[in-house]
C-alpha positions as CSV (number, residue, x, y, z in Angstrom):
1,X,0.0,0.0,0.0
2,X,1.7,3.3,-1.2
3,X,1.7,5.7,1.8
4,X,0.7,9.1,1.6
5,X,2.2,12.1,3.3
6,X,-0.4,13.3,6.3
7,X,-0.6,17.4,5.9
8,X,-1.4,19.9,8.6
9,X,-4.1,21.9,8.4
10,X,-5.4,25.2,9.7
11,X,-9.3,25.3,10.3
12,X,-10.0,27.6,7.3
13,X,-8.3,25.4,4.9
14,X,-9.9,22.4,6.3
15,X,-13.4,24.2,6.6
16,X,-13.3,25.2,2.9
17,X,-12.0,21.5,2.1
18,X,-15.4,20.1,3.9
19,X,-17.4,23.1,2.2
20,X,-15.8,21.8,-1.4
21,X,-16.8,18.0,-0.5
22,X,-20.3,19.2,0.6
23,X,-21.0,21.2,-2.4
24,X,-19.2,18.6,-5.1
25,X,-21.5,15.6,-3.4
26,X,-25.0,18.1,-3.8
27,X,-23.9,18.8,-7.5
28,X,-24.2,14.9,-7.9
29,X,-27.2,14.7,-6.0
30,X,-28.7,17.6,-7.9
31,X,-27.5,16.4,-10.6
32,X,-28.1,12.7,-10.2
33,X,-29.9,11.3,-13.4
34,X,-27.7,13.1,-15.7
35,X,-25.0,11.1,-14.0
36,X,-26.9,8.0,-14.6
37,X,-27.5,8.9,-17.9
38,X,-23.8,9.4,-18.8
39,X,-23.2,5.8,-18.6
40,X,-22.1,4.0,-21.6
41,X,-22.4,0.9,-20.8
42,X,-25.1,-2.2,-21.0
43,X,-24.5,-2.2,-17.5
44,X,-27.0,-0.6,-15.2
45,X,-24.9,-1.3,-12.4
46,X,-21.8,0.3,-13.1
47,X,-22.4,3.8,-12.8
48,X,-24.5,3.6,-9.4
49,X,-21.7,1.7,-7.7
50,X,-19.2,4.6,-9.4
51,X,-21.0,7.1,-7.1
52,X,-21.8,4.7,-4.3
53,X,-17.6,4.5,-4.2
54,X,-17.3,8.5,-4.8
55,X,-19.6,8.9,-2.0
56,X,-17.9,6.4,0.4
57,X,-14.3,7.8,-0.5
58,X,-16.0,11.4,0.2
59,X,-17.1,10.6,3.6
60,X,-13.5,9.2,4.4
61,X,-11.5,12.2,3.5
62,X,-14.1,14.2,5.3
63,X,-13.4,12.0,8.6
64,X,-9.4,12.3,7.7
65,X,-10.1,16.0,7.3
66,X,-11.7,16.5,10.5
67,X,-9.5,14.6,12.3
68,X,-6.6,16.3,11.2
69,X,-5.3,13.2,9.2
70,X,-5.4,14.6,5.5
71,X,-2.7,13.0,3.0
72,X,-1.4,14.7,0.1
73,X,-3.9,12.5,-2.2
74,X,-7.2,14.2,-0.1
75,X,-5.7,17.5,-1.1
76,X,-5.4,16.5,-4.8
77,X,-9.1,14.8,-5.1
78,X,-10.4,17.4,-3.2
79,X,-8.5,20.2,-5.9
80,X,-10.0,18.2,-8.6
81,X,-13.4,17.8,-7.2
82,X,-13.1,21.8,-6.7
83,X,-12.1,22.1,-10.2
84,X,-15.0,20.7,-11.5
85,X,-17.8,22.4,-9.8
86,X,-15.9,25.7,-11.0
C-alpha cells in the first residue's frame, strides 16, 4: 500500500476542504440522473456503484479532514473535485 504524506491543516483550509466535498456531493445529488444517464455501458450497475464508491471515499476524506489526518492525495481529489464544480 503506497503511503501518503499526512498534511497539517489550519481550520479555514480544512473548513473550505469540507465546504468543497459538501458542495461537489450536492452537485451529484442535484445532478443525479444526468450522472446515470452518462453511462455507456449495458450495465445498469456500473455507474450507481461509481458514485456509491465516490460517495464512500468522500465521507473518508471528510473523517481524515476533521481529524486532522489529510494525506497529500485528499488534497489532490479534493482540488480536482473543486475544479470541476468551478
Amino acid at each position: 500500500m503506497k503511503q501518503h504524506r499526512k498534511v497539517n491543516l489550519d481550520a479555514d483550509h480544512a473548513g473550505h476542504l469540507a465546504v468543497v466535498i459538501c458542495n461537489y456531493l450536492n452537485h451529484i445529488r442535484m445532478h443525479l440522473e444526468e450522472y446515470l444517464e452518462s453511462d455507456d455501458t449495458d450495465s445498469r450497475t456500473s455507474k450507481p456503484l461509481e458514485l456509491m464508491e465516490v460517495f464512500y471515499l468522500a465521507g473518508n476524506i471528510e473523517g481524515r479532514i476533521l481529524s486532522n489526518n489529510a494525506t497529500e492525495a485528499d488534497l489532490e481529489l479534493v482540488e480536482a473535485w473543486e475544479a470541476e464544480l468551478t
